[in-house]
Each structure stands twice: as C-alpha cells, then as structure tokens.
Residue frames as a rotation matrix with the C-alpha (Angstrom) as fourth column:
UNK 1
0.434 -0.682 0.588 -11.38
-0.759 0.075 0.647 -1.37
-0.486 -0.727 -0.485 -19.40
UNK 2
0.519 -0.387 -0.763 -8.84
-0.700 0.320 -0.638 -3.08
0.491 0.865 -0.105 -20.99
UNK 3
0.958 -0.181 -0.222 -7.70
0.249 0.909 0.334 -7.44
0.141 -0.375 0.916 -19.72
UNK 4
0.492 -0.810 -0.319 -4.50
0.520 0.567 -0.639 -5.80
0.699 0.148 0.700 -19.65
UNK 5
-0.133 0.181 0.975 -5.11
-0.399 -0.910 0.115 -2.96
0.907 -0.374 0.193 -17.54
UNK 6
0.822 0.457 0.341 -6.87
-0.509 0.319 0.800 -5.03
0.257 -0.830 0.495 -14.96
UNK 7
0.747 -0.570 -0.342 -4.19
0.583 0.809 -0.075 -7.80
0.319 -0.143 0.937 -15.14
UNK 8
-0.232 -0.829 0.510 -1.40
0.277 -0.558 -0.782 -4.99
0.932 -0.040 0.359 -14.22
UNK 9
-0.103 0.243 0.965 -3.19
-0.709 -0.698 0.100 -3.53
0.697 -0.674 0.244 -11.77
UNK 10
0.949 0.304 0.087 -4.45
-0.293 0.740 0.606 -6.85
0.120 -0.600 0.791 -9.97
UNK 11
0.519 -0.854 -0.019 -0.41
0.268 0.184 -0.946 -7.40
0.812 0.486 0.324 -10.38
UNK 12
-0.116 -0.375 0.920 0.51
-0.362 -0.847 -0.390 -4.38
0.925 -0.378 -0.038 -8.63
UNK 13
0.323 0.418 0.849 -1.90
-0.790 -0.376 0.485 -4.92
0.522 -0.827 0.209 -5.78
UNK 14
0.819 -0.235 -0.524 -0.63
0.403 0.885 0.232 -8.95
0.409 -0.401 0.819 -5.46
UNK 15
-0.212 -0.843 -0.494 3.13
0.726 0.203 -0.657 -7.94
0.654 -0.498 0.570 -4.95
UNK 16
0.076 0.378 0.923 1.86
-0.483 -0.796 0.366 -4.38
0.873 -0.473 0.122 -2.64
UNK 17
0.845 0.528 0.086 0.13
-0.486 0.690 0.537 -7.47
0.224 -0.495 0.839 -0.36
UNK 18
0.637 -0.730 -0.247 3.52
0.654 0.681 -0.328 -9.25
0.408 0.047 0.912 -0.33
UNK 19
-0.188 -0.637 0.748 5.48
0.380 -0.749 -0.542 -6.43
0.905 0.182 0.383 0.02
UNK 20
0.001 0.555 0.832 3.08
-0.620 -0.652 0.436 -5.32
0.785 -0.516 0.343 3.16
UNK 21
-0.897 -0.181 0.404 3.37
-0.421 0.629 -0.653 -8.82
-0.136 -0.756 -0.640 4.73
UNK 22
0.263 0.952 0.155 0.31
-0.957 0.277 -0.082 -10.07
-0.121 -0.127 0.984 3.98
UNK 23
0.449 -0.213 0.867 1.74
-0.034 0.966 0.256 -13.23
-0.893 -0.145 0.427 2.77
UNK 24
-0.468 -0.880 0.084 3.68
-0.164 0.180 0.970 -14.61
-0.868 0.440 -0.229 -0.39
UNK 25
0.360 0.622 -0.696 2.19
-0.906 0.054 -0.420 -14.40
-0.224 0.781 0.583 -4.13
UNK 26
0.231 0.270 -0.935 1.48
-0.536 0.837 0.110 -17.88
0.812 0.476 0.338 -5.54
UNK 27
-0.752 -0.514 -0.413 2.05
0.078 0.552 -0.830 -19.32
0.655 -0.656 -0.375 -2.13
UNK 28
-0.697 0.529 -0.485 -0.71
0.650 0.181 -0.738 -17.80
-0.302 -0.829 -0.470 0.30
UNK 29
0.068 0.528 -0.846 -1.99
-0.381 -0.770 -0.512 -14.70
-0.922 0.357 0.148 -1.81
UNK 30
-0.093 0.140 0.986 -3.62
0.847 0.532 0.005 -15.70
-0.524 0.835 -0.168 -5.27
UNK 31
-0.801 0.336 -0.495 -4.40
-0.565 -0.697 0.442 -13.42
-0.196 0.634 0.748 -8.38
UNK 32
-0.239 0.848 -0.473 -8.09
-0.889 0.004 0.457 -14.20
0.390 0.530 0.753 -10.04
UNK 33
0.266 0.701 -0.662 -8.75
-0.196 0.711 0.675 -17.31
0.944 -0.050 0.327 -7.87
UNK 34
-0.171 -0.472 0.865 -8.92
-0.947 -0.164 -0.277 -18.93
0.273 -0.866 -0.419 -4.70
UNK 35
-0.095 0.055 -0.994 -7.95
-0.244 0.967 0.077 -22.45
0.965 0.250 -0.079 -4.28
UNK 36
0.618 0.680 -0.395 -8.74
-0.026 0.519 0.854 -24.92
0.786 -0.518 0.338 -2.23
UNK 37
0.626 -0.640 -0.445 -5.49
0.726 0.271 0.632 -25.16
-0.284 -0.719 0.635 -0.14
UNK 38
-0.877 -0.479 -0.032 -3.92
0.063 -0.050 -0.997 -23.23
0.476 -0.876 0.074 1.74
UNK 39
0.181 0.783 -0.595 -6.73
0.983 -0.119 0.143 -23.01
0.041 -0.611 -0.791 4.55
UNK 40
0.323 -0.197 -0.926 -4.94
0.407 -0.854 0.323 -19.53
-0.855 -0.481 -0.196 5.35
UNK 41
-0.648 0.057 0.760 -5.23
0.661 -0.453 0.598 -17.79
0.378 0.890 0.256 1.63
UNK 42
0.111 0.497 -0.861 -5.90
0.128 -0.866 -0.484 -14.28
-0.986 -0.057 -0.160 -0.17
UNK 43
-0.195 0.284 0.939 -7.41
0.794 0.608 -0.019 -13.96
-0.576 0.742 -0.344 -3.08
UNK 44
-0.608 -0.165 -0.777 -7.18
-0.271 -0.876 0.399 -10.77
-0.746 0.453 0.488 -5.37
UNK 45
-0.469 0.377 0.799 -10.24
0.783 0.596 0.178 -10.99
-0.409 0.709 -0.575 -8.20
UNK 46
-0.999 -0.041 -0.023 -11.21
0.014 -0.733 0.680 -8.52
-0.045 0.679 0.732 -10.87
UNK 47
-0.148 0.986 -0.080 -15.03
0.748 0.059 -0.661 -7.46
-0.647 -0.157 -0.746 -10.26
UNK 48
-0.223 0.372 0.901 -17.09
0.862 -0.357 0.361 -5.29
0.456 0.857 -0.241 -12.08
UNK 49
-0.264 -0.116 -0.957 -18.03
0.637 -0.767 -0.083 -1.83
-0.724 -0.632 0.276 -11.05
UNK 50
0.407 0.680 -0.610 -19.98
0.295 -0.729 -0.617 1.63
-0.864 0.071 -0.498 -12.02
UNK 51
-0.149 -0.591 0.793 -19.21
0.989 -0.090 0.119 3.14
0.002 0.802 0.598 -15.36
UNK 52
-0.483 -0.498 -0.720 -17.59
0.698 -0.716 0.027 6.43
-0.529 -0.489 0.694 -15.47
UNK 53
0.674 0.710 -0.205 -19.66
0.409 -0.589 -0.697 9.51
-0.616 0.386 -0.687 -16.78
UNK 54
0.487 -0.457 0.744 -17.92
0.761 -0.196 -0.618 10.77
0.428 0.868 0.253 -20.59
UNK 55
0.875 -0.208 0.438 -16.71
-0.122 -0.969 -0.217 13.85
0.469 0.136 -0.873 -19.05
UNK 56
0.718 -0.624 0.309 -14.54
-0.381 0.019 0.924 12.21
-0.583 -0.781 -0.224 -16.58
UNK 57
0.949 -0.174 -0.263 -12.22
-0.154 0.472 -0.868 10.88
0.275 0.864 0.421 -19.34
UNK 58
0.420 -0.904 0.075 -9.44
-0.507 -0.303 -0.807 11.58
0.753 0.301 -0.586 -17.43
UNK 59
-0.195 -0.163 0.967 -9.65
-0.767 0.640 -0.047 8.93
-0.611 -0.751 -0.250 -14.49
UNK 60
-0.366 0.207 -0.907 -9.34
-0.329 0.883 0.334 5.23
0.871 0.421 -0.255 -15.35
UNK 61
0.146 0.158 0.977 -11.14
-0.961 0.257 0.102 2.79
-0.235 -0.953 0.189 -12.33
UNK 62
-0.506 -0.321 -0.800 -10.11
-0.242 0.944 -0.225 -0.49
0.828 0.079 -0.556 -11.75
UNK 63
0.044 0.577 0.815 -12.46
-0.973 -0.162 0.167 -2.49
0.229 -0.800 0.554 -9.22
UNK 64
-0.183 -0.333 -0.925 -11.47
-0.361 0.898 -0.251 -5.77
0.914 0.288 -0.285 -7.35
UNK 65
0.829 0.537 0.156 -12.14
-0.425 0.425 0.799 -8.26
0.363 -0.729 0.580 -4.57
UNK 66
-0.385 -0.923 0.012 -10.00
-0.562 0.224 -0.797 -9.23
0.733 -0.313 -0.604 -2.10
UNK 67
0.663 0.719 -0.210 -11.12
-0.486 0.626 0.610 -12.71
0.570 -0.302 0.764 -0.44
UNK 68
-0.285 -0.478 0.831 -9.45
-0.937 -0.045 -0.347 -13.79
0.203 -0.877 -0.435 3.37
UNK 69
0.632 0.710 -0.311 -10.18
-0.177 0.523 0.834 -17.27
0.755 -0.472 0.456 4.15
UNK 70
-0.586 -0.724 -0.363 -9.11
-0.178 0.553 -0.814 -18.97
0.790 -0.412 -0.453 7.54
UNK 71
-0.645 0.105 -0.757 -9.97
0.533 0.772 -0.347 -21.29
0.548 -0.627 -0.554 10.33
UNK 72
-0.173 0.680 -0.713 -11.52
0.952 -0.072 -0.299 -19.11
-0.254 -0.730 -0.634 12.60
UNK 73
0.696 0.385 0.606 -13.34
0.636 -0.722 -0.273 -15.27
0.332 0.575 -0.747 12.25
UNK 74
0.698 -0.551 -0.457 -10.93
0.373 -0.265 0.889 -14.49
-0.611 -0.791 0.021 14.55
UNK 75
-0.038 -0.916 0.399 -8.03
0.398 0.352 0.847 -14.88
-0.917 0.191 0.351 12.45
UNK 76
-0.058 0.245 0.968 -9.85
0.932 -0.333 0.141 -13.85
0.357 0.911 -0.209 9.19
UNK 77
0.900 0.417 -0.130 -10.76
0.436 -0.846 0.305 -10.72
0.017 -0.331 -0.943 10.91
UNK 78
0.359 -0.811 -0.463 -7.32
0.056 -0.476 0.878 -9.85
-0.932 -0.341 -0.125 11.68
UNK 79
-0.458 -0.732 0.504 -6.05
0.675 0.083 0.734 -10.83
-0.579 0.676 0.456 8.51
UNK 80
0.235 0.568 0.789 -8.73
0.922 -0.387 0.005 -8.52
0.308 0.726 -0.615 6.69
UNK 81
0.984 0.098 -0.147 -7.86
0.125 -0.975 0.185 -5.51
-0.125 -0.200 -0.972 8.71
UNK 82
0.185 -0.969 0.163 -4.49
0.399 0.225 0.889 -6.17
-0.898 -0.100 0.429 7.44
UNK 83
-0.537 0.011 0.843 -5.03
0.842 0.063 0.535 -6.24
-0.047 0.998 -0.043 3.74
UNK 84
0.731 0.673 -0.114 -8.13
0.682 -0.725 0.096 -3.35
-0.018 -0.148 -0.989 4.63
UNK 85
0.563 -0.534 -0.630 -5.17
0.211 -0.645 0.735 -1.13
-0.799 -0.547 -0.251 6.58
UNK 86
-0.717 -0.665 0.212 -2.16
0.397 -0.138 0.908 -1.90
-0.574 0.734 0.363 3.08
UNK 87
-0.238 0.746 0.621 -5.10
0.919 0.380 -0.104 -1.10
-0.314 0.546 -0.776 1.01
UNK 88
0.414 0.907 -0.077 -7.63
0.900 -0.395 0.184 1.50
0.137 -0.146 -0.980 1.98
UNK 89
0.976 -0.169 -0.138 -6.64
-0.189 -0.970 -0.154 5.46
-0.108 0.176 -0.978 0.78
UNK 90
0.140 -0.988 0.066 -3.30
0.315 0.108 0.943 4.44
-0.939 -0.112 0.326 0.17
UNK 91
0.911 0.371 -0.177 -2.17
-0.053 -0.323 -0.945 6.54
-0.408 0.871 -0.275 -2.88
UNK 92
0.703 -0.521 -0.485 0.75
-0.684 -0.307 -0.662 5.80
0.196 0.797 -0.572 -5.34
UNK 93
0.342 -0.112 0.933 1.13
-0.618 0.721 0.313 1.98
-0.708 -0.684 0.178 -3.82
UNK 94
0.733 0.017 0.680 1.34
0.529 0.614 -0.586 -0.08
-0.428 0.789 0.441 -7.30
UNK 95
-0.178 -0.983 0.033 4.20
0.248 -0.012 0.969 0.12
-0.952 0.181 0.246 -8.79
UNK 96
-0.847 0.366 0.387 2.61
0.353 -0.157 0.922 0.54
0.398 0.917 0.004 -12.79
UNK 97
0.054 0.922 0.384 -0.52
0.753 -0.290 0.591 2.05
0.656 0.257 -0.709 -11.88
UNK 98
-0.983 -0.020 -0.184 -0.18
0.156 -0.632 -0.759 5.50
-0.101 -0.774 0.625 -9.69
UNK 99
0.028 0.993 0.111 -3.39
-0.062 -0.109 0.992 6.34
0.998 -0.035 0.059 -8.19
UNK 100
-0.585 0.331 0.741 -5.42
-0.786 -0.006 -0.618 6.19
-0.200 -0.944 0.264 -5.14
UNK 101
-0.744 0.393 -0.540 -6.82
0.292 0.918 0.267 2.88
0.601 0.041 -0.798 -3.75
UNK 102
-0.532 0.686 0.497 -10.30
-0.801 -0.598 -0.031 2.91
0.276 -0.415 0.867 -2.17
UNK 103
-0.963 0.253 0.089 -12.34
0.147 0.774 -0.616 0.48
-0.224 -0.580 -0.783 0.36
UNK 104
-0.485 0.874 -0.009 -15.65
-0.254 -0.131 0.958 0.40
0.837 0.467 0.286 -0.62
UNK 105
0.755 0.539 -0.373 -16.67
0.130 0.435 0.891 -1.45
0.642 -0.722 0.259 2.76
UNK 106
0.386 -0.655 0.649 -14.89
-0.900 -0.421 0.111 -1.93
0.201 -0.627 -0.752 6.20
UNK 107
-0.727 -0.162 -0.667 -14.12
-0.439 0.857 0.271 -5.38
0.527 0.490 -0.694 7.34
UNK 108
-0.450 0.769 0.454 -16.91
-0.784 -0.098 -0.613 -7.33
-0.427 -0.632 0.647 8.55
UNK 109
0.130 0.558 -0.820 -18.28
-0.984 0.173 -0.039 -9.22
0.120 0.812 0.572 5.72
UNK 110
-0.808 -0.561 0.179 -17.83
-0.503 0.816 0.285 -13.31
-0.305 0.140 -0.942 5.77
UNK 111
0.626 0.778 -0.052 -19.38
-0.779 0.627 0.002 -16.15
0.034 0.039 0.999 5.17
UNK 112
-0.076 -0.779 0.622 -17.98
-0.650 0.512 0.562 -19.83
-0.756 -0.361 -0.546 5.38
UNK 113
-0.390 -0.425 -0.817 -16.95
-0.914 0.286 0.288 -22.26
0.111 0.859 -0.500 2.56
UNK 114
0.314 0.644 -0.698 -18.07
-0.499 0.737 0.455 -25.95
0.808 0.205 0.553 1.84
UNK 115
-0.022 -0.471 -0.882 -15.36
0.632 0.677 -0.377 -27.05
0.774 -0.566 0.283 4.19
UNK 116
0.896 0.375 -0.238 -16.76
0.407 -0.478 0.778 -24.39
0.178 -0.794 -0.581 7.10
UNK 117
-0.616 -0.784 -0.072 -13.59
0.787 -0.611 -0.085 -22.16
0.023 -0.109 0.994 6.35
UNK 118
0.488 0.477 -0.731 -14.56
0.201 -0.877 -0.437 -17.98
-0.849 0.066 -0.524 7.50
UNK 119
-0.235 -0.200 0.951 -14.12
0.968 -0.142 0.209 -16.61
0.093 0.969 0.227 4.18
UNK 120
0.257 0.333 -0.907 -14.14
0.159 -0.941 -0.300 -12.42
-0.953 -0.067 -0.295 4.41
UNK 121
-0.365 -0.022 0.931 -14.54
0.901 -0.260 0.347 -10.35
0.234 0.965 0.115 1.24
UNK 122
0.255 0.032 -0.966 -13.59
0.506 -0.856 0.106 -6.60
-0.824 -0.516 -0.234 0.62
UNK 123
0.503 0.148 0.851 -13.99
0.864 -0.114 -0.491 -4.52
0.024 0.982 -0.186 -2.20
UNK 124
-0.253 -0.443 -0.860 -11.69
0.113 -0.897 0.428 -1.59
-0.961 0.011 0.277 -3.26
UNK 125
0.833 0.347 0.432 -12.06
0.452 0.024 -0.892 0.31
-0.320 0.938 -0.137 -6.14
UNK 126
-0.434 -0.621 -0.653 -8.60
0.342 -0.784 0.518 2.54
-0.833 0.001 0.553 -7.85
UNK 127
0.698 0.236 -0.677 -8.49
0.284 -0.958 -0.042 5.63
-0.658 -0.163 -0.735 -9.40
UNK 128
-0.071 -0.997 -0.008 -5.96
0.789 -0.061 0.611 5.99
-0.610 0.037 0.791 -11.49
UNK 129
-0.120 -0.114 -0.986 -4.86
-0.307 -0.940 0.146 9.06
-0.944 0.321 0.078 -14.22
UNK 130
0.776 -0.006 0.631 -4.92
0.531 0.548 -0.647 7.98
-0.342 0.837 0.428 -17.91
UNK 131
-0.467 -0.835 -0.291 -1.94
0.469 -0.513 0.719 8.71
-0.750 0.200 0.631 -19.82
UNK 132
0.523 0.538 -0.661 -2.70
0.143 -0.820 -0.554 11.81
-0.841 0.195 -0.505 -21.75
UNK 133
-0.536 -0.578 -0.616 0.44
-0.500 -0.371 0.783 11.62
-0.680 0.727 -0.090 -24.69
C-alpha cells in the first residue's frame, strides 16, 4: 500500500464526512490525528489491516479509524452512528477512490481520554479496483 494511496483515500473519506454533515475538515474532523481541542472532534487515521491473498490482485484495501470524542456517551453515540450510517456499505462515496466502504464493527466501542472525554472508535475497511492500464 502505497503513503499516497492511503493519503487520497483518508482525503476522500475527510471531505465525504464534511460533505455528509458530520462536521468541517480542519475545524472539527481531523485527518491522521486527534487533537486536544475541540472537545467535539473526528478523527480519520490510517490503521493497518489483513494482507490480501496474490490472486486477488485486482482489489486494492485501504483500512482506517475513525475516532468520535465528546462530552457525554450520549452525544458520542449519536455522533458515531452518524459517521457509522455516511460510512458503512456505501459504494462509490470518495471522490478519487471508487469502491465500497465497509464497517468492520457497529458503534459501541469507547473509552474516555485523560481529560474524561467519551472517545468512540470505528473501523472501516475499502475495497477499491486497481487500475488495470
């Protein structure tokens, strides 16, 4: 998997998120980190993930994390079944990468940061075609 691959794709899926309402790239949705401030932030991050048996040459995968914090689980909860809903089986969403996105989980997951923020975290993997020319 090629740093520029991922970086496109992790692209794609920031403005998608924007684009869906989740919230506003470099403002409330991040690419490869999540700072400390906003309290009410989403975080797009480039994870690792199965390698693909030789025969399949013709599928690229791109696997990433998508990290919800806010104040209460309430609120995180909603906001994950937001980002879950734009997400999850949604095929030919990214604008440079056609494909099919996949949830790996539902939402559900959290834990809570140093400063007792709910922090949820949801893994998708895509799919995509390689170009063949």
């Amino acid at each position: 998997m090629t740093v520029q691959l991922t970086d496109s794709v992790l692209n794609d899926v920031g403005t998608h998120l924007q684009t869906s309402g989740i919230g506003t790239l470099g403002v409330d949705v991040f690419l490869y980190q999540l700072p400390h401030q906003p309290t009410e932030a989403v975080a797009v991050i480039p994870t690792g993930g199965p390698r693909l048996a030789a025969d399949l040459n013709a599928i690229k995968r791109v696997q990433f994390q998508v990290l919800i914090r806010a104040d209460s689980i309430t609120s995180g909860m909603q906001k994950a079944e937001k980002v879950f809903s734009a997400l999850d089986n949604q095929a030919n969403v990214l604008a440079n990468n056609p494909g099919r996105i996949f949830g790996d989980h539902e939402p559900g997951v959290h834990f809570r940061d140093a400063n007792n923020r709910v922090v949820f975290s949801l893994n998708f993997t895509t799919t995509l075609l390689r170009e063949t020319s």
